[in-house]
N, C-alpha and C positions, 0 to 999 in steps of 0.2 A: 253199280250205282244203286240199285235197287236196295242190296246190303248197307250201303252207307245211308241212305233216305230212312231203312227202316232202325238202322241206329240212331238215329238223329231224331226222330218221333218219340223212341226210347224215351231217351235223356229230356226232351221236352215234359214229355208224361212224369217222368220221375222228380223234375224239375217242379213242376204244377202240383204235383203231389205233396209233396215238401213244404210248399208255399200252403198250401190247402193245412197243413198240419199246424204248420206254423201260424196260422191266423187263425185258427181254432184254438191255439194254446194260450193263443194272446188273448181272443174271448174270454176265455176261462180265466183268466189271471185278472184282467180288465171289471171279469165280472165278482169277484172276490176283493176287489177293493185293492188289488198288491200291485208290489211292479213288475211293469214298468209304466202300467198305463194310471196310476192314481196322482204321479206328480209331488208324491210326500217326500220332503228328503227324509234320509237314515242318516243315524250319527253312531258313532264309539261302536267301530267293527259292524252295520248295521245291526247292533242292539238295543237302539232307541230308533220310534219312527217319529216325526212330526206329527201330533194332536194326536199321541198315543196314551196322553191322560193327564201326566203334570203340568201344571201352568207355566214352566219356562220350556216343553214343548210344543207350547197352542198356538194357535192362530192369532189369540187377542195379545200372545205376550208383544207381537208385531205390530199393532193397532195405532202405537205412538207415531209422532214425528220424527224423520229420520231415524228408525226402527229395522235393525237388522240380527239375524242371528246365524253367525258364522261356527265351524269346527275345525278343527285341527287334530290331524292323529298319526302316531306311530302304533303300527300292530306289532304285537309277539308272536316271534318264529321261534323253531324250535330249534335252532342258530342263536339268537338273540330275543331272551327269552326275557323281555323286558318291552314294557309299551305304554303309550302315552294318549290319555283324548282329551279334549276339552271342547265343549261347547260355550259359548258368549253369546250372550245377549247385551244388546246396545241399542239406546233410543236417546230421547231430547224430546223435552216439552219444556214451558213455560208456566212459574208460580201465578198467585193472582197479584203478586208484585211485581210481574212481568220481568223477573230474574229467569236464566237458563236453567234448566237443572235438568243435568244429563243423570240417566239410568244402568248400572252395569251390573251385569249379573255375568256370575263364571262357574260353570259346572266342572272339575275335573277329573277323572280316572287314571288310574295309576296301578299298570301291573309290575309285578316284581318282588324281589326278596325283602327281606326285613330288614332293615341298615344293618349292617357290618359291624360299625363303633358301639360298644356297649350302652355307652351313655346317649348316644343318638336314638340307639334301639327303645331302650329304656322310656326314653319321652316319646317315641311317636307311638309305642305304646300304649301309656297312661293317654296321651290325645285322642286316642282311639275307645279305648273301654271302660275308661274314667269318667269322673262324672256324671252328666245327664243321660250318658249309653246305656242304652239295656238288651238283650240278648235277641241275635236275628231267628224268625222263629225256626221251625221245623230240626230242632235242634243242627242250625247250622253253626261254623265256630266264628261267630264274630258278634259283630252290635254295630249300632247306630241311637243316633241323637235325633236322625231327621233332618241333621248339617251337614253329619258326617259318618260314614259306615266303613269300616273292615269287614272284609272275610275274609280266611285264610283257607286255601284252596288244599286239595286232596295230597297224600302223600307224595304221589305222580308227578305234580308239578315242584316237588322240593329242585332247589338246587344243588349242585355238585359237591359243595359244602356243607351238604345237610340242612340250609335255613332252607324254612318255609315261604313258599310263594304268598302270595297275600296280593288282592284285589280292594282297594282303597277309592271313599268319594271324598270329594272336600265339592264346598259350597260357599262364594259369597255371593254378596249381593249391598250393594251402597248406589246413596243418590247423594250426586258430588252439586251442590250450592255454592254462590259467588264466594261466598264466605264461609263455608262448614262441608262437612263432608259426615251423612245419616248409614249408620246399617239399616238393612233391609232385611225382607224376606225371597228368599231364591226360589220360590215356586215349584218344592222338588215334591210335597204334597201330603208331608209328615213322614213319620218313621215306615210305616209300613209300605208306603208309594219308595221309599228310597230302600227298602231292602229289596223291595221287584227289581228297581234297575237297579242296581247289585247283582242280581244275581241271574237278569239278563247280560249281563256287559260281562262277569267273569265268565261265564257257559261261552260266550263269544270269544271270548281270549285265550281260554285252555283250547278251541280249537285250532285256534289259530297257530298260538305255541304248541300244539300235538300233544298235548299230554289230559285231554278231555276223558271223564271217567265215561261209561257206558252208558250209564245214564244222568241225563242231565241233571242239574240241582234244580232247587223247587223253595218259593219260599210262600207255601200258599197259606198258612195256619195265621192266623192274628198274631199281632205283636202285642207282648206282654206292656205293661204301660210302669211309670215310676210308680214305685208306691207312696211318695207323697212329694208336695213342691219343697222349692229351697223355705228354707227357717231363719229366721231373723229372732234376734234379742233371747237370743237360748244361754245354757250353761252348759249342757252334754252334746254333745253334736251325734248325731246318727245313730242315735239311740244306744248308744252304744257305752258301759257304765267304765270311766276310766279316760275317757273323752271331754275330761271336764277341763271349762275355762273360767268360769266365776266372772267379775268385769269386764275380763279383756273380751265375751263374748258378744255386748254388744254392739262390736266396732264390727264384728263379723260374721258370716252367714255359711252354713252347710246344706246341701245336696243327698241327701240317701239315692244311689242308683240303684243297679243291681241287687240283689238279695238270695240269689240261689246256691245251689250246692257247686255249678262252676263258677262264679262270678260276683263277687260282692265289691262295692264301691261308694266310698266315703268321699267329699270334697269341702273343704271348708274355705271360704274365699273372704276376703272383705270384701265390708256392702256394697251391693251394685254390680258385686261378679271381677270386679277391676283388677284383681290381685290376686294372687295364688297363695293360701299361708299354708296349706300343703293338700296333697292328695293321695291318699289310703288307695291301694287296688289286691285285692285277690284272686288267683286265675287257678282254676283247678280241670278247666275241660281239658282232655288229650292234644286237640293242635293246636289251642291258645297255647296251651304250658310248652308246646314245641316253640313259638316264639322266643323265649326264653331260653334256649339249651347254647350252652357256650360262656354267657354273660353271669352266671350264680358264682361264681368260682370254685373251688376244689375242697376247700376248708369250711368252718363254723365264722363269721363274723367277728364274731364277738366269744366272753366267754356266756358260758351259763345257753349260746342259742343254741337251737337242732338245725341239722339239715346242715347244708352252707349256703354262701352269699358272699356280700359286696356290700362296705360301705362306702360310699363316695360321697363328692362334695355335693351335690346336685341330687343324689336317688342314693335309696337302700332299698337292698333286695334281699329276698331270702329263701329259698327254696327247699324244702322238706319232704318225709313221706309221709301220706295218709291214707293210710288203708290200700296200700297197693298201688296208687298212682301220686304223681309231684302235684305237693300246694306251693304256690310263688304267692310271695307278698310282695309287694311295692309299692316303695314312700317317693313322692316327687317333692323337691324343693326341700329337702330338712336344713339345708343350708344358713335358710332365712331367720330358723327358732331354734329353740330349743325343742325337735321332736322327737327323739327317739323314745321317752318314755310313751308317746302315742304311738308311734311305732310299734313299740313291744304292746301296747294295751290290744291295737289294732289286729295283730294278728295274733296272738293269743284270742280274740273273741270270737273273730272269721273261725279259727282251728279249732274250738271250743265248741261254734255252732253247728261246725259238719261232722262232728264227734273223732275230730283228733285228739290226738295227745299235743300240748303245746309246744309251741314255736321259741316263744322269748322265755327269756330267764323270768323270773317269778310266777308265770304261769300254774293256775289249777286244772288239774282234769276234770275236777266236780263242775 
């Protein structure tokens, strides 16, 4: 008896011990602001916390009437190596016309490969690092608008098929009125706030899906900014000589994004952004140009170009060597004009400025 009483104290003590640990751990945790005692929810894999800085995670984005902000997620395993999160925000207030007008905001991420279909691949490309994108810093491989950001994630996470894994945001934001329905602003905090969560939320999902490098990614350096806004009532768009439109150019408007040694991007739209009359992209960094591999095809285009490519009805593409690594050009939309001679202008000037030898036929090396 004596034996069993003094086991029974044991286990009491070890019990009470335990407990004593455990409520000093929660101290510490409590007193650190984390969880489980602060109450904040976490969203996309806990990679975002509640009033972690952007305005569509704060407290006042809740302030409305009937104001709520719900998630939804699938995580990546290293089974199924594809995942899903989305945060919403949702509220309802009242004009001073005393009309409803509800608020919706949708944050999404998106892990996974690079579509498959050429042509699918091709534009969520160009939507990606076209236009208003400019490069995420610390030299990671992707960009952002501040709507919308790519990164394409480490060798490690490729899939089976060779395509590159890739961490994607998209962003809306509209206030729906009895009679009209307004974009907005999604609260993500401009380009640099959205390359953070980027690249908190992919670091969360390579671990998820097992295939995290050893050290995690970082995106602490400033983000480089455009070098000038869109241009209205020009002749040459993007400064670029061979770019020229004469009259037709006051019905429409160009974008300079990017401008470096991996990344250059041209957009010309008509006025007000409404329409696409086409969009230039150059990709020279190592896992951007992996995006790419599959989709260039096996031959030259055309006659007179270098490299090979694809011309299709919707995108031209063209991929070359330059100095030891692949330049890709990409035209979106040539369908609507006549653009192949910007086409050929376009990447002859890209290949011209990083000191290649030219791409299209009539091309100079001077």
């Amino acid at each position: 008896m004596k034996q069993l009483m003094g086991g029974a104290r044991r286990r009491v003590a070890l019990v009470g011990g335990a407990v004593v640990v455990l409520v000093a751990a929660g101290v510490g945790t409590w007193a650190t602001d984390t969880w489980p005692f602060d109450g904040k929810d976490s969203y996309c894999w806990g990679a975002w916390k509640e009033d972690s800085g952007p305005g569509f995670l704060s407290g006042e984005a809740l302030d409305e009437d009937n104001a709520s902000r719900t998630s939804k997620e699938t995580a990546p395993t290293p089974r199924q190596p594809r995942g899903r999160c989305t945060v919403a925000l949702h509220s309802e207030r009242y004009s001073s016309d005393g009309d409803k007008v509800t608020e919706e905001t949708e944050v999404t991420v998106t892990y996974g490969p690079a579509p498959e279909d050429a042509g699918r691949r091709m534009e969520w490309i160009g939507g990606y690092l076209g236009d208003r994108a400019m490069p995420l810093p610390d030299w990671l491989p992707g960009a952002t608008d501040g709507t919308h950001a790519l990164l394409v994630l480490p060798k490690g996470c490729d899939t089976h098929d060779g395509r590159p894994t890739a961490v994607t945001l998209d962003s809306t934001a509209q206030s729906v009125y009895p009679d009209s329905t307004m974009s907005g602003d999604a609260g993500l905090g401009g380009s640099q706030s959205v390359a953070e969560l980027l690249v908190a939320v992919a670091n969360r999902a390579m671990g998820k899906a097992g295939c995290a490098p050893a050290k995690p990614l970082e995106a602490a350096s400033p983000m480089t900014t455009l070098p000038e806004e869109e241009e209205s009532f020009f002749t040459r768009a993007c400064r670029i000589r061979g770019l020229e439109f004469g009259e037709e150019g006051r019905d429409l408007e160009y974008q300079v994004g990017a401008v470096t040694r991996d990344l250059q991007s041209c957009s010309v739209r008509t006025q007000r952004g409404e329409g696409r009359y086409f969009d230039a992209l150059m990709v020279a960094e190592p896992r951007l140009s992996a995006l790419f591999d599959g989709a260039t095809g096996s031959k030259a285009p055309g006659r007179g170009w270098r490299g090979t490519g694809v011309f299709a009805d919707d995108y031209k593409v063209v991929r070359a060597d330059c100095a030891g690594r692949p330049l890709t050009v990409l035209m979106l939309a040539p369908s609507l004009h006549e653009t192949t001679p910007y086409f050929a202008t376009f990447a002859n000037a890209v290949a011209r400025r990083v000191g290649c030898a030219p791409v299209a036929p009539g091309g100079s090396s001077r």
